[in-house]
C-alpha positions in Angstrom: -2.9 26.0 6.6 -4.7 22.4 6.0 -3.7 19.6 7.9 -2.1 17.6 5.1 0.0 20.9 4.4 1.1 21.1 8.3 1.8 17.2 7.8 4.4 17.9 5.5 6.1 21.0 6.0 9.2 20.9 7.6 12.3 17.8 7.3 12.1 15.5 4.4 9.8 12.4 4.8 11.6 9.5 6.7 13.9 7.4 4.7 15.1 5.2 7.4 14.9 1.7 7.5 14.8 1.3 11.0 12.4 -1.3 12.6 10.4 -0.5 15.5 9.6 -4.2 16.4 9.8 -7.6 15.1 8.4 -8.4 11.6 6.4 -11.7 11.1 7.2 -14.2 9.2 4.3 -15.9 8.3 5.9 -18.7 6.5 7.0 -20.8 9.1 3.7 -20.9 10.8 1.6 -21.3 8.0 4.2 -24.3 6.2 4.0 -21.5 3.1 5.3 -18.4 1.7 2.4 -16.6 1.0 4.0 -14.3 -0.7 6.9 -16.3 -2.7 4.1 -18.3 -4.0 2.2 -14.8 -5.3 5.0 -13.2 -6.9 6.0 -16.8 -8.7 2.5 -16.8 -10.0 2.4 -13.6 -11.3 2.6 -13.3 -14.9 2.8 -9.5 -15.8 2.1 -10.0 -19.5 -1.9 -11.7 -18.4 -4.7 -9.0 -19.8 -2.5 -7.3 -22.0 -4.2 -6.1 -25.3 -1.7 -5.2 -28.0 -4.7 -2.9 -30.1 -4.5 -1.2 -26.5 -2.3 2.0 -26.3 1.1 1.4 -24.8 0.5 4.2 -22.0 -3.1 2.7 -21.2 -1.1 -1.0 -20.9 0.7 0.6 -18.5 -2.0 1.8 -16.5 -3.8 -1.2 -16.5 -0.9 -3.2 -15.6 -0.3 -0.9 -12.3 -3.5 -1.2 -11.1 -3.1 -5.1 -11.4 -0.4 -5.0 -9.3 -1.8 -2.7 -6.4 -5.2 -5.1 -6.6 -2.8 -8.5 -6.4 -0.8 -6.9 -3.7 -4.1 -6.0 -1.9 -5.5 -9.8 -2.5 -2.7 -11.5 -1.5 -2.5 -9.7 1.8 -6.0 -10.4 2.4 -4.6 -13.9 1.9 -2.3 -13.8 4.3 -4.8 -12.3 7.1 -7.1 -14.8 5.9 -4.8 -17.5 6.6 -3.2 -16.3 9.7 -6.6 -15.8 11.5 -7.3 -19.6 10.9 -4.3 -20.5 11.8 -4.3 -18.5 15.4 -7.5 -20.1 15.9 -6.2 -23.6 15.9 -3.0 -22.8 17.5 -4.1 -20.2 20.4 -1.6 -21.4 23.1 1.7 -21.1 20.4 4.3 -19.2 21.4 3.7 -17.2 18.3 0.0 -16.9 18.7 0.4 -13.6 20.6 2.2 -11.9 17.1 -0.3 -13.2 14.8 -3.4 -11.4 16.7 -1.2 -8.1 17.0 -0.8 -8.9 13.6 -4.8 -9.1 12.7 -5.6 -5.9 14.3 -4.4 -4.2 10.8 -6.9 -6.6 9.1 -9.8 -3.9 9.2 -7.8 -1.2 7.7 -7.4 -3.6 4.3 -10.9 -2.6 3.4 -12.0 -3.4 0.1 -10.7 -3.2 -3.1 -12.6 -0.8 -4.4 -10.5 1.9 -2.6 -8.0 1.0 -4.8 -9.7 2.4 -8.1 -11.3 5.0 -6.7 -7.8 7.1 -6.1 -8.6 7.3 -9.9 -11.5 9.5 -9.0 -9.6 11.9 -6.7 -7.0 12.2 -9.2 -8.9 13.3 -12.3 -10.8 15.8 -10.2 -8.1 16.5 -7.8 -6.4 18.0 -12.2 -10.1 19.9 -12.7 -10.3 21.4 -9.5 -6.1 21.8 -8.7 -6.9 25.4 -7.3 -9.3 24.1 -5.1 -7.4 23.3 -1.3 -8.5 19.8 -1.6 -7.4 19.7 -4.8 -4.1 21.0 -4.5 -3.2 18.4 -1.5 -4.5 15.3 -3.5 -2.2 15.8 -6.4 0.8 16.9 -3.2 0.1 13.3 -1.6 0.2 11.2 -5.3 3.6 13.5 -6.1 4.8 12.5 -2.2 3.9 9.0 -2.4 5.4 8.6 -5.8 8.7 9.9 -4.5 9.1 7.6 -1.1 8.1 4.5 -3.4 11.1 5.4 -5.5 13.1 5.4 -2.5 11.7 2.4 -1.2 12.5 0.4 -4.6 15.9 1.8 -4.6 16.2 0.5 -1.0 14.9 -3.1 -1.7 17.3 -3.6 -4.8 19.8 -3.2 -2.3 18.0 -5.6 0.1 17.2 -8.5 -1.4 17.4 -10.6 1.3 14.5 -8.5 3.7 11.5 -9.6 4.1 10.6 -5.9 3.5 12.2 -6.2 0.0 11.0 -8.6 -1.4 7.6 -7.4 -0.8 8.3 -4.6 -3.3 9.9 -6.6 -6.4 6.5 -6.3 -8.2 7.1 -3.0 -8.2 10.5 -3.4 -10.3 8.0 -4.4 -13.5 5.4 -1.4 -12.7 6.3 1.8 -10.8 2.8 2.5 -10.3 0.4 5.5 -11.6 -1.0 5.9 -7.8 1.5 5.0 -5.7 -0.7 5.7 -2.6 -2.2 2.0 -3.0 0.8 0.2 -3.1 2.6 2.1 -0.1 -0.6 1.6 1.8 -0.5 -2.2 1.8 3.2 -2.2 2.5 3.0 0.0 5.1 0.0 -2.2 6.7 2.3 -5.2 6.0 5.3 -3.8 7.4 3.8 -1.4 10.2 7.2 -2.3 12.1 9.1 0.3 9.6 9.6 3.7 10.4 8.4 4.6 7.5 5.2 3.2 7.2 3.4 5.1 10.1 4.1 7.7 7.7 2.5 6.3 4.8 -0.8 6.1 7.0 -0.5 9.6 8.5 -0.6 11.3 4.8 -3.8 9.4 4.1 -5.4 9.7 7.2 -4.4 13.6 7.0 -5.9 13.5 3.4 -9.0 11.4 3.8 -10.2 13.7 6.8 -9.6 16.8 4.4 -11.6 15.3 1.7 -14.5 14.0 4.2 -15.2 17.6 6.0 -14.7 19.5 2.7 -16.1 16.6 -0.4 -17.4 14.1 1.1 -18.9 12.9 -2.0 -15.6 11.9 -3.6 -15.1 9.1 -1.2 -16.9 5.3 -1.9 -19.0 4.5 1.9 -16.9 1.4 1.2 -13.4 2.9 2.0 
């Protein structure tokens, strides 16, 4: 059995909300909501093409939103790692570089596009091992992101919620990116160490078996 197939045999995936530490809150420190002022910029009708076909809209208009989610986070880090460097001795300091550490695993924002790739060979290949696990973490994903969105409608209060009402206007066709940045931004969930375990379970299938599906830049 592969590893992403030992990964998730066995209970359902984790569903609880529970928090294994403190969340940041960015806002205060930075005299901005980051991510208040994202979502109020948003405008979900931008780059839409009516000649364009209603399904490929839709498309397009996901992978917006997994890109914007992706920038504004790099935002955030952006601004919190200037921030900690004028502020080194605030009480809040020590949070913030914790905080950081998840910077490298952003990466670019190409990854983002290339779960595009996997996918349409993950549907020519689907007997393949590889294959078949690709197209079992996109199905996985797809279902814990519509547990999280029902989750946040009920929450709209957490910071964790609020994070996720772009997704209320696109569901996403590769769930995967979206959960990823969440998870990143919300590592203190207990169900984001989850989120990461899939794709690092995935990623090291695909590297020893095709490595030639994966961008040196992810």
């Amino acid at each position: 059995m592969n590893m992403f197939a030992e990964l998730v045999e066995g209970p359902d995936f984790v569903k609880s909300d529970h928090l294994v530490g403190s969340i940041l809150c960015s806002a205060p420190l930075l005299g901005a909501d980051v991510w208040q002022e994202a979502f109020d910029r948003y405008d979900p009708l931008a780059e839409s093409e009516p000649s364009v076909p209603l399904e490929q809209q839709q498309y397009r208009s996901d992978l917006r939103v997994d890109r914007y989610l992706h920038d504004t986070l790099a935002v955030e880090f952006e601004l919190l790692a200037t921030w900690v460097g004028k502020n080194p001795q605030h009480p809040g300091a020590a949070q913030v570089q914790s905080f950081l550490k998840r910077r490298e695993q952003l990466g670019a924002p190409s990854w983002i596009g290339q779960q595009e790739r996997l996918f349409l060979w993950a549907q020519k290949n689907e007997p393949d091992e590889i294959a078949t696990s690709i197209l079992g973490w996109r199905l996985l994903c797809g279902d814990l992101a519509g547990s999280l969105l029902d989750w946040a409608l009920q929450q709209p209060d957490d910071q964790r919620g609020q994070h996720i009402r772009l997704w209320q206007q696109s569901r996403g066709f590769y769930p995967q990116n979206r959960l990823r940045i969440w998870a990143l931004r919300f590592l203190e969930d207990a169900r984001a160490p989850q989120i990461l375990a899939w794709e690092t379970a995935i990623y090291r299938e695909i590297f020893e078996a095709h490595p030639d599906l994966v961008t040196a830049s992810r």
